[in-house]
N, C-alpha and C positions, 0 to 999 in steps of 0.2 A: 223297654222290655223287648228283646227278642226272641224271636221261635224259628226253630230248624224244620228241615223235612225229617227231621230221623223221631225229634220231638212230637211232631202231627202224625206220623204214624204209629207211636207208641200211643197216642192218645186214639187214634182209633180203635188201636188192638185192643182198650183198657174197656172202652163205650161197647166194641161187640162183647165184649163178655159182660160187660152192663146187659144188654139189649137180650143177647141168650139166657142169663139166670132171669130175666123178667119175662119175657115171654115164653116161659116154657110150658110144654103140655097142661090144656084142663086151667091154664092162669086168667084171672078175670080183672084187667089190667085197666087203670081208669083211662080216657081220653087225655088227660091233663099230663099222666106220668107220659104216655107215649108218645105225644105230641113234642113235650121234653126233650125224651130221647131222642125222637128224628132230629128238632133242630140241632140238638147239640151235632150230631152226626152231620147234619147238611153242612154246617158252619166248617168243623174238622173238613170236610171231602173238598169244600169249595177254595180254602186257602191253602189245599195240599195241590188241589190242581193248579189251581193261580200259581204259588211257587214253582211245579215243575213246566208248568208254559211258559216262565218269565225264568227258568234258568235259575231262578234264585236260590242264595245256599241261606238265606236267612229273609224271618220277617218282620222287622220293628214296627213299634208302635210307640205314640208321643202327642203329650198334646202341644207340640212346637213346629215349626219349620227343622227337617232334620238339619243336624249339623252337616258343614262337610264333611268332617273326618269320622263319621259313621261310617260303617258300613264299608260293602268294595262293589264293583261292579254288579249290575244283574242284580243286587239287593232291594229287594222293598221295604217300602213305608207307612203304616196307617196314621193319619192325623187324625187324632180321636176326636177334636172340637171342629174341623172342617168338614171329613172324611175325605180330604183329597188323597190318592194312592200316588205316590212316588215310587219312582223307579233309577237306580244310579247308571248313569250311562257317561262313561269315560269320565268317572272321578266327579262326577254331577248331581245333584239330584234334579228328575225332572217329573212334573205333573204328569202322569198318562190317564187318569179319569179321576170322577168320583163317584165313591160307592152308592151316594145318594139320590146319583143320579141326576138327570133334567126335569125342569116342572115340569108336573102332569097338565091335564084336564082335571076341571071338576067330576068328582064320579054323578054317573045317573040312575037313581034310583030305581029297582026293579032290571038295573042294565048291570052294572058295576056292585050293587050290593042289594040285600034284601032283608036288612032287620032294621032298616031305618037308622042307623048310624053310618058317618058317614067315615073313611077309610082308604087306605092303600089298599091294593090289590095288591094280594101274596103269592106263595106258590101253588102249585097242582098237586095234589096227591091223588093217582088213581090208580085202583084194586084191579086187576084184570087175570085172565086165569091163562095168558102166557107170555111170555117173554117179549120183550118189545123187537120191534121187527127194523129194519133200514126205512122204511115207509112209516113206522112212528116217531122217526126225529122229528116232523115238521110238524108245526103248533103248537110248540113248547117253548118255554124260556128257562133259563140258566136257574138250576135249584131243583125244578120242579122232580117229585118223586115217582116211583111207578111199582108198584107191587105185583110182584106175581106171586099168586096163592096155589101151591100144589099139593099142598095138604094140610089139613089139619094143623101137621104138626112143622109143615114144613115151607118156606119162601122163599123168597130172593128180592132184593131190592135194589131197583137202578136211581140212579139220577142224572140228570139230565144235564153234563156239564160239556162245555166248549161245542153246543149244537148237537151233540147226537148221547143217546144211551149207553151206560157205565154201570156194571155189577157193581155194586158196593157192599153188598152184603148176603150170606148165603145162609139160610137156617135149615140146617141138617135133618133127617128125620129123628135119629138118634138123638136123647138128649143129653147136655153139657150140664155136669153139677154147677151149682151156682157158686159161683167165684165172690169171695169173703172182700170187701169193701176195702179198700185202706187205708188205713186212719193216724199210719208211724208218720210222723213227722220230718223234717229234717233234721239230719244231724248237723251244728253251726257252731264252728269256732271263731271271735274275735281274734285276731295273731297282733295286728299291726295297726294303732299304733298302742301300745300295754296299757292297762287299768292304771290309773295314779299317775299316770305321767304328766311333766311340766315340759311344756313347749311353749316356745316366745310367739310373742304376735309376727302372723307371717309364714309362718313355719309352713314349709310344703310336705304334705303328708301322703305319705299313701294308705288308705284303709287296705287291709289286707284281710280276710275271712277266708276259710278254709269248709264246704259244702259239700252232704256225701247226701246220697238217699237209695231208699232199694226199688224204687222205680223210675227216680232220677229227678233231681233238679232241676226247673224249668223256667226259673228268671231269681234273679237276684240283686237285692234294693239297697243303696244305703237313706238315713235317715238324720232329720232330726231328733234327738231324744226329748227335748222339752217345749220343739214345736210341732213336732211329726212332719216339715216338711222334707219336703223331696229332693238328696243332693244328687242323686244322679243313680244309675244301672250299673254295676258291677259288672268288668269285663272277664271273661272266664277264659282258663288258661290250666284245664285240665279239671280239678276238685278247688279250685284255687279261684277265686275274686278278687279285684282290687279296683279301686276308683282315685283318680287324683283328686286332694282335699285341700284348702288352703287357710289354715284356723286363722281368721282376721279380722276377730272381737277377743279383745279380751276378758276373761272369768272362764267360770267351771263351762264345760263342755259336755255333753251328753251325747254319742254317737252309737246309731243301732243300724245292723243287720238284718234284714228279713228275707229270709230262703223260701221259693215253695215248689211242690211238688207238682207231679202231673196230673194228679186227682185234686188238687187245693190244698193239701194240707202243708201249714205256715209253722215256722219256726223263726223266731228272733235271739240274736245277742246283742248285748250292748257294750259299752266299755267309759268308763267317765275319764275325764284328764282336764288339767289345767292350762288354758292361755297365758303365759304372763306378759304383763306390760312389759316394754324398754326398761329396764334400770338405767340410772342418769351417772354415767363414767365419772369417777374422779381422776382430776388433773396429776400427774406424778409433780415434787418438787424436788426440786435440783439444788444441791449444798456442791458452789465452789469451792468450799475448805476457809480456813480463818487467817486473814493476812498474812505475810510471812516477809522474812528480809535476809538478804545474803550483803557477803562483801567480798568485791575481787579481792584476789583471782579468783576467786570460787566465780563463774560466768554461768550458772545453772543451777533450777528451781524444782522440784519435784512437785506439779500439781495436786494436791489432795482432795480429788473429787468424790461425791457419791449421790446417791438417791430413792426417794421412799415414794412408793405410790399402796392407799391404803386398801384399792379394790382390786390389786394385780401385780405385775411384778417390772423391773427397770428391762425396758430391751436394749434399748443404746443410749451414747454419750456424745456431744458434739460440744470440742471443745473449741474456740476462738480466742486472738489476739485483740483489744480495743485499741490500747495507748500504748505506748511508751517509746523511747526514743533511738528504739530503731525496729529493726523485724528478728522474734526471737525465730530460730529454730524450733522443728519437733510441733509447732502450731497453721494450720488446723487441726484436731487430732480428733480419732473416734473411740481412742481408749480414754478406761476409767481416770488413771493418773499417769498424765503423760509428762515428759520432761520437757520443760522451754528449756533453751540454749541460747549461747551466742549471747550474752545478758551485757549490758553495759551500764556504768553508774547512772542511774534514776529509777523512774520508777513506771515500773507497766500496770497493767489490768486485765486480768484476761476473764472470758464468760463463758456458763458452762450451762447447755441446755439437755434435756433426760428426755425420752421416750419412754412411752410403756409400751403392754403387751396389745392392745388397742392401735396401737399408733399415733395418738393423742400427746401434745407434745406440752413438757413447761411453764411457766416463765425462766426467762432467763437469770442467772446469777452470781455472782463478780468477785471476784478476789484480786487483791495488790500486793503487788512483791516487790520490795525496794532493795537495792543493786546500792551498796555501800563505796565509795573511792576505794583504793589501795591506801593504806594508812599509810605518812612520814615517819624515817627511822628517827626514835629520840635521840637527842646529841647530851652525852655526858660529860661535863665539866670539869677541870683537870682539880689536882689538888692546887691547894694554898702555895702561895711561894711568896719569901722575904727578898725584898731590891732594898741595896744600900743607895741613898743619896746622898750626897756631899757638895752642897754649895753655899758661898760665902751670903748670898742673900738669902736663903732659906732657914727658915726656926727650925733649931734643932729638933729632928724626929730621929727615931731610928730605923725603922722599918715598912716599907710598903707593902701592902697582900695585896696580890693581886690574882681578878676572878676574869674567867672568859666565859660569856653569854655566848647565845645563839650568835647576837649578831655584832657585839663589841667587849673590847676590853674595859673592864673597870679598875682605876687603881686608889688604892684607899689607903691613906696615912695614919699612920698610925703613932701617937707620939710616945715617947719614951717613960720611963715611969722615971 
């Protein structure tokens, strides 16, 4: 949580008009409420002067070692569980005191206190009926208050900061109606990231909340919704918050906003959404198409590839050669159906591996194409034909037919009727 100088004096101007409707004329004000109001007041004076002696344009508070990338130069730091006060000095944060101080002495009774309990020594408050002088800084310590009573109806009040006397407050003779309490809320929009929403484990978020008020905003928290812990301070960027978030459980999620004002008044939004686990990728499969066979001269095969993946879509194709008995053309290839070429009688293989939209790759899968010779022209055989023979040792036949095969003549006798 941090606080500006423009915020510590909005809050003073809020406290004197507290302090004016309460002590006004004839008011019979108890010890307890006033005492109240001073401290609040002392607390406001003390870390407005602190800021403007230390330069600083803001004042955190944490119960951690600040980060480094808090803050910029000149900025402070309250550690709420130490009280050590840091101050940034070139990009640093470094110790300059703590608020708690060094150990005392034990106090001595009737010296140090007087009700028999025993105690810190506080501040001074003392009534005096004039204005403190250059010769009353000394024997005071830091806080201590000083009233000057000039009437009735009317004061002035110093404190005693950085060693010498400071007006802090002026009560008028004339009096101030009493200024109406404020009780309006902030106004707090959730933006970012939407009600309902599914986000994967991991997911880098930014909570984004939109914070308006009519006497203005004055820290703003994100949360847990179903453990109230603490994810961090919203950084302000006009009416606008955001904190980086990293959802890295998954299930329902519950995230809340809580604004408040410069009087206390709180305002929350919330917004639910869902973590989701990893879903587990399915694998795309790859169909190289179903055998196929050609015969020279035809020396080319038209690939018939394709592929199904059931959780998304095919990105690429990679096609290869395995076997065959020489190197076709047209292979490696990255399209769907690509042409081998250059094909010679036998028989190839080639494999065809798919992509998805993942990047997640196959198994591989194989198709053969067999590459047929050039066929032999048929030889057709002539007709029949009669040979006369005529010789004295041969039995009478008349006629011989004769056939021509592929690879000889046949001659076949044929005898006479």
């Amino acid at each position: 949580m941090a606080t500006t100088i423009a915020q510590l004096q909005a809050a003073l101007d809020t406290l004197s008009r507290d302090i004016a409707s309460t002590l006004k004329p004839g008011a019979n004000v108890p010890g307890p409420t006033l005492a109240a109001l001073l401290v609040r007041q002392n607390a406001l004076v003390k870390d407005l002067s602190t800021m403007q002696a230390a330069g600083a344009s803001k004042l955190y508070y944490g119960s951690s070692v600040p980060s480094p990338q808090l803050g910029t130069d000149n900025d402070l730091y309250r550690h709420t569980g130490t009280w050590d006060e840091y101050q940034k000095v070139n990009g640093a944060w470094v110790v300059r005191l703590n608020l708690r101080g060094a150990s005392g002495t034990t106090p001595q009774k009737n010296v140090d206190y007087f009700d028999g309990n025993d105690g810190l020594d506080g501040n001074t408050i003392v009534d005096q009926k004039y204005a403190p002088q250059t010769a009353d800084n000394a024997g005071y310590k830091e806080g201590d208050q000083w009233f000057y009573t000039i009437s009735l109806s009317s004061y002035e009040r110093y404190a005693h900061l950085n060693g010498v006397w400071r007006l802090v407050f002026r009560k008028a003779e004339t009096s101030t109606p009493p200024v109406s309490a404020d009780t309006q809320a902030p106004n707090l929009t959730f933006t970012v990231p939407a009600s309902g929403a599914v986000v994967p484990v991991g997911s880098q978020l930014t909570l984004t909340v939109t914070a308006s008020d009519n006497v203005g905003v004055t820290g703003l928290r994100f949360l847990n919704g179903a453990t109230g812990a603490l994810l961090g301070q919203g950084s302000k960027n006009g009416n606008t918050y955001t904190f980086p978030y990293t959802a890295s459980t998954a299930g329902p999620l519950s995230l809340v906003a809580e604004a408040v004002d410069a009087v206390g008044n709180s305002q929350t939004a919330t917004v639910n959404i869902t973590v989701q686990a990893p879903v587990q990728n399915m694998l795309p499969v790859a169909n190289a198409g179903g055998d196929t066979s050609v015969q020279l001269p035809t020396n080319q095969a038209v690939l018939q590839g394709s592929g199904t993946d059931t959780d998304g879509s095919i990105a690429s194709y990679a096609w290869r050669q395995v076997t065959g008995p020489n190197t076709a053309t047209g292979l490696p290839s990255t399209v769907q159906n690509p042409v081998a070429g250059n094909l010679i009688a036998g028989t190839y293989q080639f494999g065809l591996i798919t992509k998805d939209n993942t990047g997640a790759s196959s198994t591989e899968d194989f198709v053969l194409v067999t590459v047929a010779p050039v066929p032999k022209a048929p030889i057709t055989p002539p007709a029949p034909r009669n040979l006369s023979i005529s010789s004295g040792g041969i039995p009478s036949w008349d006629t011989v037919d004769e056939y021509q095969s592929s690879t000889a003549y046949e001659i076949e006798f044929v005898p006479s009727a």
